[in-house]
C-alpha positions as CSV (number, residue, x, y, z in Angstrom):
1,X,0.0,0.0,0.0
2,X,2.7,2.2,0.6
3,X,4.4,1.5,-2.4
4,X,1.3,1.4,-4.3
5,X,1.1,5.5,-2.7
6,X,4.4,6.1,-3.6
7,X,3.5,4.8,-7.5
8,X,0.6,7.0,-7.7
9,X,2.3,9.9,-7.4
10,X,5.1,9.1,-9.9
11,X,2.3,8.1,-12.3
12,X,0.8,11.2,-12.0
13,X,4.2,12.6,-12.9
14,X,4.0,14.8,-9.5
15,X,7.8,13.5,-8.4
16,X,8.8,14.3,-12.1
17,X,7.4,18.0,-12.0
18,X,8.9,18.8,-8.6
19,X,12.6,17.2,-9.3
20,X,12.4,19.9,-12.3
21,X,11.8,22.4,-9.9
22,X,14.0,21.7,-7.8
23,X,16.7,21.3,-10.1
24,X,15.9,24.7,-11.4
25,X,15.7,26.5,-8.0
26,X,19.4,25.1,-7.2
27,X,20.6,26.8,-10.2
28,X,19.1,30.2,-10.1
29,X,20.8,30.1,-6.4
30,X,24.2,29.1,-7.4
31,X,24.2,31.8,-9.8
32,X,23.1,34.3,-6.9
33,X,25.3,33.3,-4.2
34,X,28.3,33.1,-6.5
35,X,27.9,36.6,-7.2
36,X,28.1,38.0,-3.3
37,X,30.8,38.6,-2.1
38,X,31.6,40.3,1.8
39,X,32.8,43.6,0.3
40,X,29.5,44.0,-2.1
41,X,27.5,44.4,0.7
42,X,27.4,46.3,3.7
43,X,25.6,46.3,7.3
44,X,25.0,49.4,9.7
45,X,27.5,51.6,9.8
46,X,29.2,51.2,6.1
47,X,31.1,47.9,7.7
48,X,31.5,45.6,5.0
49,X,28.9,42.0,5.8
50,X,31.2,39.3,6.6
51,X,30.5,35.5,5.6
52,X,28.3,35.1,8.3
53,X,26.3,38.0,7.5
54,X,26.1,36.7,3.7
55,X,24.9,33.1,4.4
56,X,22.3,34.7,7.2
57,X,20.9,36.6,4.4
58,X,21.2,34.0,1.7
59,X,19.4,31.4,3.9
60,X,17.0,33.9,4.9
61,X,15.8,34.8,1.0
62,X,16.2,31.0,0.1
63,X,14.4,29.8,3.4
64,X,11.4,32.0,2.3
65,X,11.2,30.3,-1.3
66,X,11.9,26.9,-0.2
67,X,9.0,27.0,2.7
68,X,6.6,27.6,-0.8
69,X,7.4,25.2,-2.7
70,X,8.1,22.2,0.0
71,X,4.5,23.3,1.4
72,X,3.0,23.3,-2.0
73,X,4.2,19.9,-2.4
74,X,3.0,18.4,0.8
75,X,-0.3,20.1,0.3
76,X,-0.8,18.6,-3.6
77,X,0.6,15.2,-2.4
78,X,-1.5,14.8,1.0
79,X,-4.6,16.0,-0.3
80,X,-4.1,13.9,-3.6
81,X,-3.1,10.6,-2.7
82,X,-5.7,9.4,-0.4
83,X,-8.5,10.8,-2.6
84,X,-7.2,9.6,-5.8
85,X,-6.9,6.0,-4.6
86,X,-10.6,6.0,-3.1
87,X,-12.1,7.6,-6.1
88,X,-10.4,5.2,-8.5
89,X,-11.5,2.0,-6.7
90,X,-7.9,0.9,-5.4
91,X,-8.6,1.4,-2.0
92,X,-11.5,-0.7,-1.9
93,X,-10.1,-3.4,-3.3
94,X,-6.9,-3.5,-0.4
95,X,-9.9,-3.2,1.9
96,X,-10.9,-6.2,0.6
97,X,-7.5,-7.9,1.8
98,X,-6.9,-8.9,5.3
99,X,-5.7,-5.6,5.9
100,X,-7.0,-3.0,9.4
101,X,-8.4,0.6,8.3
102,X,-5.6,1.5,10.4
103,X,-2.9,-0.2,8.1
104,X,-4.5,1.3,4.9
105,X,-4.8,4.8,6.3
106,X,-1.2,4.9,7.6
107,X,0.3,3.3,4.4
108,X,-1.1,5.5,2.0
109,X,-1.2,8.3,3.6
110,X,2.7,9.0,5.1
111,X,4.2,8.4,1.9
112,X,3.1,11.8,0.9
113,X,4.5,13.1,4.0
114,X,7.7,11.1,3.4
115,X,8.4,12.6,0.0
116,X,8.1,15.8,1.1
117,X,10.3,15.0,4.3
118,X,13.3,14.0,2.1
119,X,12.7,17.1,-0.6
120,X,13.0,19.4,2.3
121,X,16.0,17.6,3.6
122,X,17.5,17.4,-0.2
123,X,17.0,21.5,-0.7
124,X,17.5,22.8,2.8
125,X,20.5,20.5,2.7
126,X,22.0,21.7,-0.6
127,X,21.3,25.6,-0.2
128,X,22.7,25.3,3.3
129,X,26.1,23.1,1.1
130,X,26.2,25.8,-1.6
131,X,26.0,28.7,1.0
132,X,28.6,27.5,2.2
133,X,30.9,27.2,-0.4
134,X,30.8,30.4,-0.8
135,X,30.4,32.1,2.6
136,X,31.6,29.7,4.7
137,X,29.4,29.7,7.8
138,X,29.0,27.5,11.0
139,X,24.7,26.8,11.6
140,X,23.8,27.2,14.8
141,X,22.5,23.6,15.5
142,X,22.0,21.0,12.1
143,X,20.2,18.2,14.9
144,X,18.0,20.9,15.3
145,X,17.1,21.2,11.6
146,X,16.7,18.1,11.3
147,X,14.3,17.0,13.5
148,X,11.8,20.5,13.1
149,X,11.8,19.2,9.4
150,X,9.3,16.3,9.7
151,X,7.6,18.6,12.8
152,X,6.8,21.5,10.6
153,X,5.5,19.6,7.9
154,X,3.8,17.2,9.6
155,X,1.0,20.2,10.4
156,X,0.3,21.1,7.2
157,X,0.3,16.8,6.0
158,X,-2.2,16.0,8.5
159,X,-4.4,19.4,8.0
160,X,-4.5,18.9,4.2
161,X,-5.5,15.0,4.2
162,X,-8.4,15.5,6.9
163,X,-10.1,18.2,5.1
164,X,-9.7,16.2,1.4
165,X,-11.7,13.5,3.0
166,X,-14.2,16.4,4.5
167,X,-14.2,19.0,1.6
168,X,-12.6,17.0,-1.0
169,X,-9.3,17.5,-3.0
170,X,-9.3,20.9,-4.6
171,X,-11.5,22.5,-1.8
172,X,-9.0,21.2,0.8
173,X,-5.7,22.4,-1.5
174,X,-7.6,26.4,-1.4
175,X,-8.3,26.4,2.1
176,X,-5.0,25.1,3.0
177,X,-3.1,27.3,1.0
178,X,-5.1,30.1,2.2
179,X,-4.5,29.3,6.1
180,X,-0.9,28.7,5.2
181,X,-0.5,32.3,4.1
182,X,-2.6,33.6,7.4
183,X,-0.4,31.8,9.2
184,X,3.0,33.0,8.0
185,X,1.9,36.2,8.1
186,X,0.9,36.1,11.9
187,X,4.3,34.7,12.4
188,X,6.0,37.3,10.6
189,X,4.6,39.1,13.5
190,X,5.7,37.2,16.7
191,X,8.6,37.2,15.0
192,X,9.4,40.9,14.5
193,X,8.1,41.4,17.9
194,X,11.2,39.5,19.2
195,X,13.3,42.7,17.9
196,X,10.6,45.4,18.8
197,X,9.5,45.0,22.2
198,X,6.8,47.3,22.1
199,X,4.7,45.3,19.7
200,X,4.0,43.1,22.6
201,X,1.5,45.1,24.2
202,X,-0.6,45.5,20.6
203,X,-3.9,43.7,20.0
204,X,-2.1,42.5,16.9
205,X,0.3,40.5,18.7
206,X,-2.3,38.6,20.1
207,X,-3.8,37.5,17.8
208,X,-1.1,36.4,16.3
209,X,0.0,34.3,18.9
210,X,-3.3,33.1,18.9
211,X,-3.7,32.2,15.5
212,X,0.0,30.5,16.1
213,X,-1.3,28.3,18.6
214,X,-4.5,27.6,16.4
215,X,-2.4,26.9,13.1
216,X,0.9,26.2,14.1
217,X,2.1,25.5,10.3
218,X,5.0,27.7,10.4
219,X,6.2,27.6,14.0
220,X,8.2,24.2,12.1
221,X,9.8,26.2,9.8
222,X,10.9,28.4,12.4
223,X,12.7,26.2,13.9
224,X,14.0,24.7,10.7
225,X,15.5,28.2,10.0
226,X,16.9,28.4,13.4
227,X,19.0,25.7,13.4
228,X,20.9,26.2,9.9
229,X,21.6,29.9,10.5
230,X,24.9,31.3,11.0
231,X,26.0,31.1,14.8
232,X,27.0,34.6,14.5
233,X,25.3,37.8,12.4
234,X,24.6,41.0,12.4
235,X,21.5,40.9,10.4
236,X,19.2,39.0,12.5
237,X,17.1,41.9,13.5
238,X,17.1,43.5,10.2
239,X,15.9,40.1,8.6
240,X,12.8,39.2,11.1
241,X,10.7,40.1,8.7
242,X,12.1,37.2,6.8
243,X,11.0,34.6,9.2
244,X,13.2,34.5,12.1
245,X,13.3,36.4,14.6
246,X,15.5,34.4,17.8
247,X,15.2,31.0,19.5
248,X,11.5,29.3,19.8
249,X,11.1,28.0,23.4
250,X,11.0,24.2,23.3
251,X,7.5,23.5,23.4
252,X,7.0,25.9,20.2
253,X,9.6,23.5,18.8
254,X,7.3,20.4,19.9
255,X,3.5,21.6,19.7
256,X,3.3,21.2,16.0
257,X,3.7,17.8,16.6
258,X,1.5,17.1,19.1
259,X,-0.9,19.1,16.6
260,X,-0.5,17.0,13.7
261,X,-1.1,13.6,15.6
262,X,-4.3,15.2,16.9
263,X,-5.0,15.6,13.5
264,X,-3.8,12.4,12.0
265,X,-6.2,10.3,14.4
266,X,-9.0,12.8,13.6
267,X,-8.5,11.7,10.0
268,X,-8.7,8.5,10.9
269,X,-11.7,7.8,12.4
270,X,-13.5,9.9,9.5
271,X,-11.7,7.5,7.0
272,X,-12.9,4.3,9.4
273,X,-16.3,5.7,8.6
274,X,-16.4,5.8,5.0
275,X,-17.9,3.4,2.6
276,X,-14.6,2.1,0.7
């Protein structure tokens, strides 16, 4: 079943489409970090950037574009997959087999969440190896990184395949997408807030951290970011806009999560339900 899942989507040429992608995006940021250099750019003060300061901003900008695409991806595969295989009869047929709903929901529905996993390892991995080459830069903790990875897009995974059995698959693409965005943005704000103090005592903050609690798709990506950073930079207040903003206290780190397995079971117990 999970090989069947993981067939599906290189039939529908989805695995094709996004190794383009990919492949393109790696390029176009060669050819941008090549061109940097410490003494083309400049921080407060007229001091020329050092390396640090180059692969904090190059991460930054590349973070931003890579947290699109990888959640595009993990929305179009998890609310996809599942759907796909009911509608075209497959499912019922390994219901047929001496198989649990348990077994048949799990199978085919983490190896959506497993391909997105390993492209998010693959891209983070290689921006943070070409950074590097170029402004050679120590991140701040790599374990880190790797473990928020399947965290933060575990969220959005479990969100998007509960509503495609609820709403269906295009319906639960759109609303995910759209809560994604609300989301980021929200964070954009607890984030900035962690270089403005005053922003703490706004009615906007609030709600933001609200809304962070409620959709904690980004808080992942967060934590993602702020374990490949540079150890060291002077930019890190002038890029919170960007997406990070300081250290995430452990349990930011860990609700997402805890989130997605709430989720995940929620999911389940509709898909236990349905007439296969």
């Amino acid at each position: 079943m999970f090989l069947n899942a993981l067939e599906h989507m290189t039939r529908r040429k989805l695995l094709l489409i996004v190794g383009i992608l990919s492949l393109f995006y790696l390029l176009l940021f060669w050819r941008g970090i090549a061109s940097a250099t410490p003494d083309s750019m400049e921080i407060e003060g007229g001091l020329p950037a050092s390396n640090a300061d180059i692969a904090y901003a190059a991460l930054s900008i590349a973070g931003s574009m890579l947290s699109v695409m990888v959640w595009g991806l993990t929305i179009i595969l998890g609310a996809s997959v599942l759907p796909d295989e009911m509608e075209a009869g497959r499912m019922s047929i390994w219901a047929a087999l001496p198989h649990s709903r348990f077994k048949l929901y799990v199978a085919t529905t983490l190896a959506p969440l497993l391909v997105s996993v390993v492209t998010g390892y693959i891209l983070f991995g290689l921006t943070a190896l070409i950074t590097s080459f170029y402004a050679p830069f120590t991140p701040t903790n790599i374990p880190l990184a790797l473990i928020s990875m399947p965290i933060w897009l575990s969220a959005t995974w479990a969100f998007v395949v509960l509503f495609s059995m609820i709403a269906g698959k295009i319906p639960a693409m759109l609303i995910t997408f759209i809560l994604e965005g609300f989301a980021v943005g929200m964070g954009n704000m607890v984030e900035l807030a962690k270089a403005v103090p005053d922003l703490h005592e706004s009615t906007f903050y609030t709600v933001a951290r609200i809304v962070t609690f409620i959709l904690p798709f980004e808080r992942g990506y967060r934590s993602v970011q702020m374990g490949l950073l540079p150890k060291a930079s002077m930019l890190e207040e002038a890029l919170a806009f960007m997406g990070f903003g300081g250290e995430l206290p452990m349990w930011e780190i860990i609700y997402p999560a805890v989130w997605a397995t709430a989720l995940f079971f929620v999911g389940y117990k509709i898909f236990q339900k349905k007439d296969l």
